[in-house]
C-alpha positions as a Markdown table, in Angstrom:
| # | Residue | x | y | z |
|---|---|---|---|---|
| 1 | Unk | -115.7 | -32.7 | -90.1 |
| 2 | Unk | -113.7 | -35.7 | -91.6 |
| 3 | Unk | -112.8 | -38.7 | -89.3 |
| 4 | Unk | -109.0 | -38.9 | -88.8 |
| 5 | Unk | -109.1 | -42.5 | -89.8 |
| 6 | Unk | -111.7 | -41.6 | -92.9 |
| 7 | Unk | -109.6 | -42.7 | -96.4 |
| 8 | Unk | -109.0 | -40.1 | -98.5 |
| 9 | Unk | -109.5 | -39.8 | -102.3 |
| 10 | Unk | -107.3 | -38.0 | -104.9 |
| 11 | Unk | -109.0 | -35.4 | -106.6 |
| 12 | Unk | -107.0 | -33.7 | -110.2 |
| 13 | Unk | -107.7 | -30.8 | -112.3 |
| 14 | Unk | -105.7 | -30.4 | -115.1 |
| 15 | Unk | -107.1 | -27.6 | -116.2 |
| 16 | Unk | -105.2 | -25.9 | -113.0 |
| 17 | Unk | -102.4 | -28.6 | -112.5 |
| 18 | Unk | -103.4 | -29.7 | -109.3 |
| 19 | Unk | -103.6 | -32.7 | -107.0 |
| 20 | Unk | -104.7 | -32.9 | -104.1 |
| 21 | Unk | -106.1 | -35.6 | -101.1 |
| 22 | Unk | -109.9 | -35.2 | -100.4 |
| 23 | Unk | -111.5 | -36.9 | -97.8 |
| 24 | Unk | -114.0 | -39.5 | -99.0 |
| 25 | Unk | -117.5 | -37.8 | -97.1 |
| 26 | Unk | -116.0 | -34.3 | -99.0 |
| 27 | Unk | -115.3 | -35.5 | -103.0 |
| 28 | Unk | -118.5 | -34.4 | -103.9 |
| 29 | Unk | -118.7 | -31.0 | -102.4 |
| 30 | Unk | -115.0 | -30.5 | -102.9 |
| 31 | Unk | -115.3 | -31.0 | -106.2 |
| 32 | Unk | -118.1 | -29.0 | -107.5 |
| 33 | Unk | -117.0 | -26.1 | -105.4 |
| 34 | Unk | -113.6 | -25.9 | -106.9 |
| 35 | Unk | -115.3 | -26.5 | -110.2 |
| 36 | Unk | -117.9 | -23.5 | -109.7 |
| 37 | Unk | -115.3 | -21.2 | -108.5 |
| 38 | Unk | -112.5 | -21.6 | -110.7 |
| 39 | Unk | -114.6 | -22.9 | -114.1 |
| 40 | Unk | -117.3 | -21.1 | -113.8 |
| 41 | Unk | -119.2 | -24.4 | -113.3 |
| 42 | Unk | -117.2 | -27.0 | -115.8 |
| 43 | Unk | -116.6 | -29.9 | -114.7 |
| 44 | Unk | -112.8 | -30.1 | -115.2 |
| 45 | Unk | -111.8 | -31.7 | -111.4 |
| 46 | Unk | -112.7 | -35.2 | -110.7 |
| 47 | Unk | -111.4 | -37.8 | -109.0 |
| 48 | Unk | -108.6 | -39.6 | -110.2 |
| 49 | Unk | -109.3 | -41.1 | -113.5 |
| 50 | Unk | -107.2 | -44.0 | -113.2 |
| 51 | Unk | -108.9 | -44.9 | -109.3 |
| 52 | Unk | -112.0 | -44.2 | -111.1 |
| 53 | Unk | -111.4 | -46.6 | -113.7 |
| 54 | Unk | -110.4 | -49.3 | -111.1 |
| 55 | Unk | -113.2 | -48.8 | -109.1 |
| 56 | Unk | -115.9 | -48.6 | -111.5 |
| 57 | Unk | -114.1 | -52.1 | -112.7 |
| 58 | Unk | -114.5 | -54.0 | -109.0 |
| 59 | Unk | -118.0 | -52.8 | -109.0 |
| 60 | Unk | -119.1 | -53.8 | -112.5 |
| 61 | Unk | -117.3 | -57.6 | -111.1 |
| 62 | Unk | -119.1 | -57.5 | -108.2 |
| 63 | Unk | -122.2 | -56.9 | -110.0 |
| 64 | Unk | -121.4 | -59.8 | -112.2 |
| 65 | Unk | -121.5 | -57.5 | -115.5 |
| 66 | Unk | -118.1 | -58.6 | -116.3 |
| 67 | Unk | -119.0 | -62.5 | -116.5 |
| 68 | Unk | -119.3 | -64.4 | -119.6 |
């Protein structure tokens, strides 16, 4: 079970129309389940492109990857 005070990741589906908060220590299962179940195993949900965009963007920084 999620902490109260866990953040929480939006998670879309286009394919359906839908959008919905997941906590963080659930994306993963959250995900593939709802994938499995309603697309037969596609991947069509996912986190948020845009926050996945932005995050894979502070990690590459932080890495240095972005550097010159």
């Amino acid at each position: 079970m999620p902490d109260e005070g866990e953040p929480t990741v939006p998670v879309v589906c286009e394919a359906c129309g839908t959008e919905t908060a997941v906590p963080l220590s659930e994306v993963t299962e959250t995900v593939a389940s709802h994938n499995d179940r309603l697309h037969d195993g596609t991947e069509e949900a996912g986190v948020d492109p845009t926050l996945a965009d932005q995050l894979a963007d502070v990690v590459a920084e932080d890495m240095g990857l972005l550097e010159e």
